[in-house]
N, C-alpha and C positions, 0 to 999 in steps of 0.2 A: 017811487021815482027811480030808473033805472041809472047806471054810472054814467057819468058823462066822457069817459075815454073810452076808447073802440075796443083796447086791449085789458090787460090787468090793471085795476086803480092801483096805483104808487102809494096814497094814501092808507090803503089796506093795508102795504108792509108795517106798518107802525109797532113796535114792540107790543102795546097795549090791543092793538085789535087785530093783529094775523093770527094768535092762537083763536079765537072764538072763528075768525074765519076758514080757518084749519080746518075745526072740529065741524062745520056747516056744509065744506065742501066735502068732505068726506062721508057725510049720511047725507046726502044729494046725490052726490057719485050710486052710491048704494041703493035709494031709492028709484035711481034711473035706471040702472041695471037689472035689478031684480027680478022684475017681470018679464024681462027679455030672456032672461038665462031661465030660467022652471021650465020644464020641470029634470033638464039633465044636469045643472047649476044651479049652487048657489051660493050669495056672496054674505060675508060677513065682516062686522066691523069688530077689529083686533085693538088690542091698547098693549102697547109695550111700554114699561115702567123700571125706569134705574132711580138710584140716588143718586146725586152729584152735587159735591161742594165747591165746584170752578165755576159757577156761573160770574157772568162781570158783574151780576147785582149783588154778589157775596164774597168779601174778600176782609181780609184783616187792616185799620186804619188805626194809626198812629198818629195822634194831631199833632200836628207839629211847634209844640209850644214845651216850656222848661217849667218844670215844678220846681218853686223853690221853697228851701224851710227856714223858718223861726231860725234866729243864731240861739247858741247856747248863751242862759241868761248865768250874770259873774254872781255870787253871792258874794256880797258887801262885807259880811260878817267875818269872812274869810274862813267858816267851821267847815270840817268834814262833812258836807252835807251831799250824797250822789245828783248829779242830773242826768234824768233822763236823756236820752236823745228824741228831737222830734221824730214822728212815724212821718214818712213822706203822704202826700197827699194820692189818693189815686186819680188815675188817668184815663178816662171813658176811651172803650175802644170796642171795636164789632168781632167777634169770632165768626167762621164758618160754619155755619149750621149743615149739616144734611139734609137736603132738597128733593122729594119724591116727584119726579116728570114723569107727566103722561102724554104721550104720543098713539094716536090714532093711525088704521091702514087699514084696507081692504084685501081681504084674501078669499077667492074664487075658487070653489072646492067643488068635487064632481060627487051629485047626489051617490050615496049608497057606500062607493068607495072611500069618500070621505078625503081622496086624494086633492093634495096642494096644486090647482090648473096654475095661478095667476096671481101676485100679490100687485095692489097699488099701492105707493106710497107719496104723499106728499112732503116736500122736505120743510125742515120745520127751524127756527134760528139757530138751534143748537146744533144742527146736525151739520151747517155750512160755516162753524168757527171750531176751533182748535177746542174739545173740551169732552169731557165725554161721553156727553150726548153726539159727537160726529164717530167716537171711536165704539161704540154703542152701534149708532145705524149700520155702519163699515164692515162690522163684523156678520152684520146677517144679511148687508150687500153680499158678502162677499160667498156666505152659503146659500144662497139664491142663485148667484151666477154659477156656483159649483155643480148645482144640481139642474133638473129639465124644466124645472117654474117658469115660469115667462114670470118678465118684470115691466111693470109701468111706474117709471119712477116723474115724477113733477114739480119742476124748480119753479116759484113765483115769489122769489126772493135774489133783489137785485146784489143783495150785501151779501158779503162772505164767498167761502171758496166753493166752485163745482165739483160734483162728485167726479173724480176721476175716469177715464176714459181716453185708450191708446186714440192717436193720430186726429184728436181732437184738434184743432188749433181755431176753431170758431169761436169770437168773441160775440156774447148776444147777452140782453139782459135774464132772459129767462128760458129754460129749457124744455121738453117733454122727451123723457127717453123710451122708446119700445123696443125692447130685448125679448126676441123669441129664445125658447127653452131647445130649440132644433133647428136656430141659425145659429149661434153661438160663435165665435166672438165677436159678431154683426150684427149692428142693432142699426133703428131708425131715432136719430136724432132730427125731434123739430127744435130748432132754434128762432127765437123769435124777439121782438124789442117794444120798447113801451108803443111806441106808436101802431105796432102791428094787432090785428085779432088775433084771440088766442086758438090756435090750430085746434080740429079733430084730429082723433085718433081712431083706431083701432083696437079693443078688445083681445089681444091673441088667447085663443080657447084650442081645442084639440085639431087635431088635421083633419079638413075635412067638414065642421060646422060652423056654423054662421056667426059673423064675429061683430055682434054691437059695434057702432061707432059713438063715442064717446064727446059728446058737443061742449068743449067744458066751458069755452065762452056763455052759450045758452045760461048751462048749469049756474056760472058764477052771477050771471045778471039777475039772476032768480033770484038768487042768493040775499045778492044788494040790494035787491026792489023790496023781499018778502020781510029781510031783518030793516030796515028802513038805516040802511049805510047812509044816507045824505044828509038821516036826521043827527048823525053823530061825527063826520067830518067836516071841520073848516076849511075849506075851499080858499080861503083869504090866507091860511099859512101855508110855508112851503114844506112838501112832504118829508118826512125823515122814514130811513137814510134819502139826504136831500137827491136831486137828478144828477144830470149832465150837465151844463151850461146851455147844450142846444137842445135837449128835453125841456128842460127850465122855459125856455122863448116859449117852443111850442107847446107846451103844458097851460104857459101864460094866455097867450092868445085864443089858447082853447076854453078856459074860463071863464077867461072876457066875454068870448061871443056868447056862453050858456048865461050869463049874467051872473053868474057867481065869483065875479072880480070885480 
């Protein structure tokens, strides 16, 4: 059963189901491309991996209650006899553990040379909150943009901050960024919102070849229909992170009509 919104399901942001959705669109992505780029391209699926103990699901808690002890007990007899002191009780609490993330991407290398054409990257929750998994992705943003790589980078996460970018001042839920390696520092920004289809793109490959268009709407519906997305979201709750108030209506009404309200 294919999504029932035109654009990205909101439902898929959910903590629990954007990383498997992550990992789906990105050998989708790769599977569409591949046969298109052979035999002078070819693409491959990367895994960058840090630790990190900042995650919001790991942090150190202190319950907020007093231990108290036994009073020292009087000996009646009145002899020289020591008393111990009670030992206090202990008090459950969570340490940070070190947490091993893997993040997925697509890198387009030219048969033979083995040279870097094009990375894609999907952004992923860490990469758009203060932590660092964002100081993590930033840093090989930022050697990407250094270098002639072309970059496709892909917001479909309404929560957290956007990646960076002069003379931006477009607000939109979700973004696709196309940075050629040889227009620099001019990229194409689609910006786009829940109610809208999720744009195609463009492929940027060397000067001069033929550059796949990239259908990611297609792709993601595929995605939804093949892993059976409908048979694991509740359509009757509201999605987290929740809408807008005027998302919210129309999100409502669009349910309603599919009969799934």
């Amino acid at each position: 059963m294919p999504s029932v919104f035109p654009g990205m399901n909101p439902y898929l942001e959910h903590p629990d189901l954007f990383p498997g959705l992550h990992h789906l669109l990105i050998s989708e992505i790769a599977r569409f491309l591949s046969p298109q780029l052979r035999p002078k391209y070819r693409v491959a699926v990367e895994v960058r991996m840090y630790e990190t103990t900042d995650d919001n699901s790991v942090t150190v808690g202190i319950p907020d209650v007093m231990v108290k002890t036994r009073q020292n007990i009087k000996n009646t007899n009145n002899t020289n006899v020591a008393v111990a002191t009670p030992t206090p009780k202990p008090v459950k609490v969570t340490v940070p553990i070190p947490i091993t993330l893997k993040e997925g991407y697509l890198e387009v290398k030219e048969v033979g040379t083995e040279e870097l054409i094009t990375t894609i990257e999907i952004l992923s929750p860490s990469n758009k909150r203060p932590s660092k998994g964002r100081k993590v992705y930033e840093k090989k943003r930022e050697q990407v943009l250094g270098s002639h790589t072309n970059l496709i980078e892909i917001d479909l996460l309404r929560k957290g901050k956007p990646m960076p970018m002069f003379g931006d001042h477009i607000e939109s839920d979700y973004r696709i960024l196309v940075c050629r390696g040889n227009r620099r520092p001019i990229a194409d920004l689609y910006a786009f919102n829940l109610q809208d289809v999720i744009p195609a793109f463009p492929l940027p490959l060397r000067s001069g070849d033929d550059e796949p268009v990239i259908d990611l709407q297609a792709l993601f519906t595929q995605v939804y229909d093949i892993y059976d997305y409908d048979l694991i979201v509740d359509y009757t709750q509201e999605p987290v992170p929740p809408l807008s108030a005027a998302d919210a209506i129309w999100a409502d009404q669009l349910l309603c009509e599919q009969g799934l309200r």
